[in-house]
C-alpha positions in Angstrom: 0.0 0.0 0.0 1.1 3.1 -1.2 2.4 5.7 2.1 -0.4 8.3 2.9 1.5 11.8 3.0 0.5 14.9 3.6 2.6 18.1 3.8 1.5 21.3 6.4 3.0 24.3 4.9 3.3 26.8 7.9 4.6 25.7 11.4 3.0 28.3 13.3 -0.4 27.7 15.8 -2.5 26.2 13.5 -0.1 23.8 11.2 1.4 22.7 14.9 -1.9 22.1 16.4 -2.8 19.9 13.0 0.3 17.9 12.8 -0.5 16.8 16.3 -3.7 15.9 15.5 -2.8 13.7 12.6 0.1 12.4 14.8 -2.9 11.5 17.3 -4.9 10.3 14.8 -2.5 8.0 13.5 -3.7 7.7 9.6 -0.9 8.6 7.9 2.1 7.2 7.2 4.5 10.5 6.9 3.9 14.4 7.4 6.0 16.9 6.2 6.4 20.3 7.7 7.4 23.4 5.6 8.1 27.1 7.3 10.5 29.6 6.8 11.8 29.8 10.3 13.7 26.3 10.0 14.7 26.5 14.1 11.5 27.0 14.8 10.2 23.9 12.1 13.3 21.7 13.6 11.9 22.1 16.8 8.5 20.8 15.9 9.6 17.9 14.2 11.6 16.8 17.5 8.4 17.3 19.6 6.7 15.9 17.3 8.7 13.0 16.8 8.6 12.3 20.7 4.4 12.4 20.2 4.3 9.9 17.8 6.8 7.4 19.4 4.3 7.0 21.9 1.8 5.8 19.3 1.5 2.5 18.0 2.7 1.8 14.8 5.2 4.2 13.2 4.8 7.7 11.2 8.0 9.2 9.6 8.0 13.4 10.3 10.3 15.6 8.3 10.8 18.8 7.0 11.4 19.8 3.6 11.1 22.9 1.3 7.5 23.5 -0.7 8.6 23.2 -3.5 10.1 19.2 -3.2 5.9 17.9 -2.9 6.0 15.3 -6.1 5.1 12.3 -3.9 2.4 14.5 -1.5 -0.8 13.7 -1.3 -2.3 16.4 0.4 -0.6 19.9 1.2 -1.9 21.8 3.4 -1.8 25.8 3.4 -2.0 27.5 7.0 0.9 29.8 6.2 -0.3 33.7 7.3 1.8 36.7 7.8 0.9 37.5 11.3 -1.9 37.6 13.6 -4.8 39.8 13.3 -5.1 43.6 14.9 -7.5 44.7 17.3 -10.9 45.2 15.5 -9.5 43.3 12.1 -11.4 40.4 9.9 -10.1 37.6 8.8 -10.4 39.6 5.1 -7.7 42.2 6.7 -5.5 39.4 6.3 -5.9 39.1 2.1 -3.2 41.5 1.0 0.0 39.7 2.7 -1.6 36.3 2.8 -2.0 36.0 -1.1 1.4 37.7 -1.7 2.9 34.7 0.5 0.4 32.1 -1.2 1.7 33.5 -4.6 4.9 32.6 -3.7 4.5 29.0 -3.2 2.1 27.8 -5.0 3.6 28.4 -8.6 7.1 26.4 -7.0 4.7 23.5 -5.6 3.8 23.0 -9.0 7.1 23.3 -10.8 7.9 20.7 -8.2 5.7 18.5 -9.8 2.5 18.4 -7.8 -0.8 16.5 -8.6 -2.2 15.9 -5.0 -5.0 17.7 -3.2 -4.6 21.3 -1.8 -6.5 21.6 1.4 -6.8 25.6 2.7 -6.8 26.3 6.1 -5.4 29.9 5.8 -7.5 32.6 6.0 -9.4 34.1 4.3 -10.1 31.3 3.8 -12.6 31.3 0.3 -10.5 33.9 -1.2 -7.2 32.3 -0.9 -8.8 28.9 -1.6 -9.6 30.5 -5.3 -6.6 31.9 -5.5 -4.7 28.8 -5.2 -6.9 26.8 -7.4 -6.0 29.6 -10.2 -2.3 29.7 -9.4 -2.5 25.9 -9.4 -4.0 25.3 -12.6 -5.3 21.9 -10.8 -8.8 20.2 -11.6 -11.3 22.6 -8.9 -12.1 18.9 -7.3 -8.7 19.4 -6.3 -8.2 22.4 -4.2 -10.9 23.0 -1.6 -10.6 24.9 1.7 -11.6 24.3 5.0 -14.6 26.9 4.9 -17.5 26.3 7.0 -16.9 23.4 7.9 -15.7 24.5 11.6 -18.7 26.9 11.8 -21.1 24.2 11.0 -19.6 22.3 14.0 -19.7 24.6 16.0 -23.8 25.5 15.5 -24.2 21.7 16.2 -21.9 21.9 19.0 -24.7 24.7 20.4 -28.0 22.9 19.8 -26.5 19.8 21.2 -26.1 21.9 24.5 -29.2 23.6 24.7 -31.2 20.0 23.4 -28.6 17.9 25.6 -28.3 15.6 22.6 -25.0 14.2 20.9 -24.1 16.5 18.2 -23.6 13.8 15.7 -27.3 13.5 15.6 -27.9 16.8 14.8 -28.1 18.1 10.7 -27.6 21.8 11.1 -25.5 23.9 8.2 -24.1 26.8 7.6 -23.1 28.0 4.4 -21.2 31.1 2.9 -17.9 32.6 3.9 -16.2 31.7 6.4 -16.5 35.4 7.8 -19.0 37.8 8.1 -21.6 37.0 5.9 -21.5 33.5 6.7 -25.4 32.1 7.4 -27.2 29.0 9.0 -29.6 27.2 6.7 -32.4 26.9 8.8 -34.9 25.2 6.0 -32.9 22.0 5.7 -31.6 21.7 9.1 -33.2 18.8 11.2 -32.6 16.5 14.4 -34.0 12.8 13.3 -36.1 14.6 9.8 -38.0 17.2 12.7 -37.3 20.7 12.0 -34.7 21.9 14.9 -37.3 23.9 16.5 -40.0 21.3 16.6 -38.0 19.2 18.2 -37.2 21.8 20.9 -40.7 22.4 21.7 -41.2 18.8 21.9 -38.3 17.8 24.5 -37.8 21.9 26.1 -41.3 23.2 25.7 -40.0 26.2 24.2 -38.2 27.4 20.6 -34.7 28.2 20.7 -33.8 31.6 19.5 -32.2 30.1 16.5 -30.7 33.9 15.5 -28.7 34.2 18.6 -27.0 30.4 18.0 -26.5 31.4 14.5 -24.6 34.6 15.4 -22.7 32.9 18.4 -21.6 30.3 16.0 -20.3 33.0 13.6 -18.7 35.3 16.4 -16.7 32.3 18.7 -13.9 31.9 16.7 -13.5 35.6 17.4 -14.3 35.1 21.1 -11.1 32.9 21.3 -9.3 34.2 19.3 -9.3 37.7 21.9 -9.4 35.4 24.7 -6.1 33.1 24.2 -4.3 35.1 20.9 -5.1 33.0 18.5 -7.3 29.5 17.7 -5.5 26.1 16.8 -7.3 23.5 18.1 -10.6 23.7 16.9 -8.9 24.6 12.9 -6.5 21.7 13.5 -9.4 18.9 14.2 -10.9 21.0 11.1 -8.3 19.6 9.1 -7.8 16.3 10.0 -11.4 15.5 9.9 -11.6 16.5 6.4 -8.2 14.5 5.7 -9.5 11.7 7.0 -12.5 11.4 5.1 -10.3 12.1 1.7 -8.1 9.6 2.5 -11.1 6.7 3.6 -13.1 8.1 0.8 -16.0 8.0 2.8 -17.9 9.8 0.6 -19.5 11.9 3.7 -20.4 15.3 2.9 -19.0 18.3 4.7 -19.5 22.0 4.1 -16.2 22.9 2.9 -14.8 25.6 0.5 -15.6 25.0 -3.2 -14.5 26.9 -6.4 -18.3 26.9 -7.9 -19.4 26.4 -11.7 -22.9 27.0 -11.6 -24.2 26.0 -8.1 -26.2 28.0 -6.7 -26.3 30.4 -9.6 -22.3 31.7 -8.9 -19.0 31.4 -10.8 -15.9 33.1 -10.0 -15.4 32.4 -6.8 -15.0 29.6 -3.8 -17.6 29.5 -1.1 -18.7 27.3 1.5 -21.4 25.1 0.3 -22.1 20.9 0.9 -19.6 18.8 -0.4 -19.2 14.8 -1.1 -15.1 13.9 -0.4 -13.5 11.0 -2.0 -10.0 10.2 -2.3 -9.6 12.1 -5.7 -10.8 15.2 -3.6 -14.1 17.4 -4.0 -16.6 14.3 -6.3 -19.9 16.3 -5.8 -21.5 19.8 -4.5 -24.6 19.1 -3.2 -27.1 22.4 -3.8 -29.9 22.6 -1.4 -33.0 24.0 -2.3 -32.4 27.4 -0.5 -35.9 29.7 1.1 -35.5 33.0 -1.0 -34.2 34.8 2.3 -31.4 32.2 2.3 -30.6 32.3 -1.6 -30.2 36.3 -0.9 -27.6 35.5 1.7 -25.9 33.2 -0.2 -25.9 35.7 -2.6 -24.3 38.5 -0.6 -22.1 36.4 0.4 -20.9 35.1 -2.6 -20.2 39.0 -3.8 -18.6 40.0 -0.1 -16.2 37.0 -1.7 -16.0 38.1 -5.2 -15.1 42.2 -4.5 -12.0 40.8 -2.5 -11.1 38.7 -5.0 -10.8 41.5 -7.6 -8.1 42.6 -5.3 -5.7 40.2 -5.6 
């Protein structure tokens, strides 16, 4: 069987927190870390090293350059230019994000890549366009971690206030993974009963399904000004999606997806539903959307589209 390798490009909070992950998770055979501060990459691998020696089995860690990715599988971008300043969005990071990602991505590709770019770098649907451009790869290719987090976390919500496992509950949110981001109420469900049916049922009362959505939106914030930054959450982001590439489960997630048609859009990446297989992104699912919802999507989608002119 062919070794599973995937390659984290950017050492810092987030690309540490993942490789740890994966090194807990145990399902692949090598990762390979890439930064520009190599004492600070070097030290990570010889943590991480020590992690995985614990583990059953064995899992090589190494570091290389970008650009030496022929025999990668999956690469994935977390590389930023710095942390965000106080009262900053995840789109103040576009400018020096994309000028780093412009850098790479063209080398990846001289290197000889054909694997699966995974984005976890924000923001998040921008750059995940503009690597799928730079790249030149197939769009079922290069998909970003989008919503995907968000949509965990609004199930991680109602599972509190319903005191039910999360897994059982089929909540989304769509959009950018910013701002504009929205839940989709009308095909949301706990065992086929709308979510606030089922509430009423079990709690006697509805939830205030605005205020979950919004919280949903606004936590990553919330830690991030609580502890400097967020890694964990991102890094379990990651993996799961890995995971399900690599199985090719064939379980859909809502992940960033360069559109061609769905939902009415081109030109852009956006979070929307998404089938994984091994070869990457093998369907968009589009959900019949309420007319309230369609118009979010499609502000969203132009919030997206105005920052990709920039770049």
């Amino acid at each position: 069987m062919k070794p599973r390798k995937v390659m984290i490009i950017g050492a810092g909070n987030v690309g540490s927190a993942a490789a740890h992950a994966f090194v807990n998770q145990k399902f692949v055979e090598e990762l390979i870390l890439v930064d520009l501060n190599k004492e600070r990459v070097e030290g990570n691998r010889k943590d991480l090293a020590d992690a995985a020696a614990f583990m059953s089995g064995k899992m090589d860690i190494s570091v290389r350059e970008a650009s030496d990715c022929a025999d990668v599988d999956i690469a994935v971008i977390t590389v930023t230019a710095g942390p965000l300043k106080e009262g900053q969005t995840r789109l103040d990071e576009l400018r020096s994000t994309s000028r780093i990602v412009a850098s790479i991505v063209p080398e990846m590709m001289k290197g000889g890549f054909k694997g699966i770019f995974l984005i976890a770098t924000n923001p998040c649907d921008i750059i995940t366009y503009q690597v799928w451009k730079l790249s030149g790869l197939p769009r079922e290719q290069v998909l970003g971690t989008g919503v995907w987090l968000d949509t965990t976390r609004l199930r991680r919500l109602l599972a509190e206030k319903l005191d039910i496992a999360a897994q059982s509950i089929d909540a989304f949110i769509l959009g950018e993974h910013g701002d504009s981001q929205f839940p989709v109420w009308s095909n949301s469900s706990i065992y086929g009963k709308p979510v606030n049916e089922y509430s009423m049922e079990k709690l006697g009362e509805s939830l205030d399904l605005k205020l979950i959505g919004e919280t949903a939106r606004d936590t990553g914030f919330e830690i991030y000004h609580q502890k400097g930054c967020t890694e964990y959450g991102i890094a379990g982001t990651i993996v799961e999606i890995c995971r399900h590439i690599f199985s090719g489960s064939q379980r859909a997630l809502t992940v960033s997806c360069v559109l061609d048609g769905e939902y009415g859009q081109t030109g852009l990446a956006i979070g929307v539903p998404a089938v994984l297989s091994q070869n990457g992104v093998k369907e968009i699912i589009s959900l019949k959307l309420n007319e309230q919802e369609q118009q979010a999507f499609d502000h969203s989608a132009a919030v997206i589209k105005e920052n990709i002119k920039s770049i």
